[in-house]
Backbone as JSON Lines, residues from 0, in Angstrom:
{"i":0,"aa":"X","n":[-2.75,8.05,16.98],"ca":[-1.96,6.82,17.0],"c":[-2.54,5.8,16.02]}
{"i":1,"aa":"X","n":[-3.61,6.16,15.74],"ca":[-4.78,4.69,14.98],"c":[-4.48,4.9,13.86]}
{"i":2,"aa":"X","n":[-4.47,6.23,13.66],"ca":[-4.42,6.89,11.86],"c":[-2.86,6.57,11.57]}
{"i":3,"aa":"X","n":[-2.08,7.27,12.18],"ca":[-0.78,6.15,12.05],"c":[-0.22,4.99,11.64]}
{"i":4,"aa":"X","n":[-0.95,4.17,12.38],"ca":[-0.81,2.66,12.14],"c":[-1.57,2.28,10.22]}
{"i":5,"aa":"X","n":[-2.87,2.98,10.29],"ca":[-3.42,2.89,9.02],"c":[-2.23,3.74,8.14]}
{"i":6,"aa":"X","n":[-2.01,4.72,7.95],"ca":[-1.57,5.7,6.98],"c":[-0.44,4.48,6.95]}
{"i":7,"aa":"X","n":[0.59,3.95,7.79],"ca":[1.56,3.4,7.66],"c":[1.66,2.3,7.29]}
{"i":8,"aa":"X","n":[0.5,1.25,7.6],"ca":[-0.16,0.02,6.46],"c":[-0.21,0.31,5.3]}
{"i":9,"aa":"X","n":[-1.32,1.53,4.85],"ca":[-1.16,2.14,3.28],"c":[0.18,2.35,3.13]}
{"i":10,"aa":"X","n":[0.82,3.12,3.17],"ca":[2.11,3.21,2.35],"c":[2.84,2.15,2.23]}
{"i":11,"aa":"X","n":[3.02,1.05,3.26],"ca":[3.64,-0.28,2.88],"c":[3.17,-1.18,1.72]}
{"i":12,"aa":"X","n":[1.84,-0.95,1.65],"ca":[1.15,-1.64,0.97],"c":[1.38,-1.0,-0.78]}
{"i":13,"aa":"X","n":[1.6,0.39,-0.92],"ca":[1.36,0.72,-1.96],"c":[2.97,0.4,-2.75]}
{"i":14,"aa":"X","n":[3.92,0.56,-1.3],"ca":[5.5,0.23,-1.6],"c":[5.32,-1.14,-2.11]}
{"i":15,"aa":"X","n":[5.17,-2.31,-1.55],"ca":[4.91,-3.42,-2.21],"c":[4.63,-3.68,-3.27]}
{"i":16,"aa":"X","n":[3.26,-2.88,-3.86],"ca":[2.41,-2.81,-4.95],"c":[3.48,-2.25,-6.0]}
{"i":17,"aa":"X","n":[4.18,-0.8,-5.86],"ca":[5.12,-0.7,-6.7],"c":[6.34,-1.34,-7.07]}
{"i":18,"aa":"X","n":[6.88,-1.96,-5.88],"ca":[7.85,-2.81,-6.19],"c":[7.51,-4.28,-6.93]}
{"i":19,"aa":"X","n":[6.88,-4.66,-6.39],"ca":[5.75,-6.14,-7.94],"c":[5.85,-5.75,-8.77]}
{"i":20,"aa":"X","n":[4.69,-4.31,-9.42],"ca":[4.73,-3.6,-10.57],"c":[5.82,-3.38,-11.43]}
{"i":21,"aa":"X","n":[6.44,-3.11,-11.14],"ca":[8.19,-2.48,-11.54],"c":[9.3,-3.45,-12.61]}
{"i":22,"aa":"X","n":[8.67,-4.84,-12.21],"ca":[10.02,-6.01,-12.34],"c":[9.8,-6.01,-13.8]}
{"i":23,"aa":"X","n":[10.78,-6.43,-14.69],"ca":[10.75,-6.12,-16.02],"c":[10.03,-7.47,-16.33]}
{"i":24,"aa":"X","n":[9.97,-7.34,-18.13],"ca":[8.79,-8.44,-18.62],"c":[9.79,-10.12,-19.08]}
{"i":25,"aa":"X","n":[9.5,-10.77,-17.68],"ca":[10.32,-12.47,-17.86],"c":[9.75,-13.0,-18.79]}
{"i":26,"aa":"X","n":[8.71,-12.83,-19.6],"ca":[8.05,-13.73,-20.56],"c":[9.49,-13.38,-21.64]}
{"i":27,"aa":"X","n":[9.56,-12.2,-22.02],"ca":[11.04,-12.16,-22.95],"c":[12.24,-13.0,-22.74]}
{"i":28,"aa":"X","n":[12.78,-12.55,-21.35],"ca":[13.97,-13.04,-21.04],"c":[14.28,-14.96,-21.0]}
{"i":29,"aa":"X","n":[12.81,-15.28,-20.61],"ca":[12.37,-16.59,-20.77],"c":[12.9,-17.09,-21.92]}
{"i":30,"aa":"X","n":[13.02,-16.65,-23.09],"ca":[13.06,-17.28,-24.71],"c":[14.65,-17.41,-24.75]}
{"i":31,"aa":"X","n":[15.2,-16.88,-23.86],"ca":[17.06,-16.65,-23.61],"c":[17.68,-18.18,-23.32]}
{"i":32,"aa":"X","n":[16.36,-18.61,-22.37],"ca":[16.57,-20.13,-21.63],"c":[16.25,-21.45,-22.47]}
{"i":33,"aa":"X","n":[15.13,-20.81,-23.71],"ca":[14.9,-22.25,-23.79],"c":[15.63,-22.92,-24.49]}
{"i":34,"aa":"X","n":[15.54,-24.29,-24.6],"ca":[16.14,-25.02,-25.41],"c":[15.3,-26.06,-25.84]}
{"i":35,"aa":"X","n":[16.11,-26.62,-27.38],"ca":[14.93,-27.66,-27.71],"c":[16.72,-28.64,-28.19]}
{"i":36,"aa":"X","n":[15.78,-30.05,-27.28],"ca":[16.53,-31.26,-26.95],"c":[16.24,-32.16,-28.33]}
{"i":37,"aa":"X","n":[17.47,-32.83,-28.83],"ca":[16.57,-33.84,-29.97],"c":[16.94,-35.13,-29.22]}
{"i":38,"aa":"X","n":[15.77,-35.77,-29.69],"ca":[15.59,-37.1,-29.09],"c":[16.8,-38.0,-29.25]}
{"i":39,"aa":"X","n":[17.45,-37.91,-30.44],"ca":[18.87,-38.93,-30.66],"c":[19.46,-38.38,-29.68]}
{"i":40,"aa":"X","n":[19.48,-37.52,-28.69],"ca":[20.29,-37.34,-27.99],"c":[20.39,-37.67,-26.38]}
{"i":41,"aa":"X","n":[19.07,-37.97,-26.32],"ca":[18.65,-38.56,-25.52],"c":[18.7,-40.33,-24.78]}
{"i":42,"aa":"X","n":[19.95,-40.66,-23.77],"ca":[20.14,-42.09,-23.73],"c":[19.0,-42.72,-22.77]}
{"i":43,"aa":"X","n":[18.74,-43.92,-23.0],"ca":[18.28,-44.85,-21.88],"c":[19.38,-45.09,-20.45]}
{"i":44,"aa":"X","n":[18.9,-44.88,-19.63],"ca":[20.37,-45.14,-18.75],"c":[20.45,-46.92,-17.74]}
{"i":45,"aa":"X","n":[19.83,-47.75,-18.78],"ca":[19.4,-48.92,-18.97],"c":[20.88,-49.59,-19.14]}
């Protein structure tokens, strides 16, 4: 029953570990988002 509970912690744990691992690379997809603001465009809301 003990080894169970362990063996079945490990495998959750390693499922986790692979599913983190897995996710594709956001530093790329990141560059999709940015934008660059110019200041004339920018109002005072004064």
């Amino acid at each position: 029953m003990n080894t169970k509970r362990i063996l079945f912690g490990l495998a959750t744990c390693l499922v986790l570990v692979a599913a983190a691992s897995c996710t594709p690379n956001t530093a790329e997809d990141d560059q999709l988002y940015e934008q660059s603001i110019d200041k004339k465009d920018i109002t005072k809301g004064m």
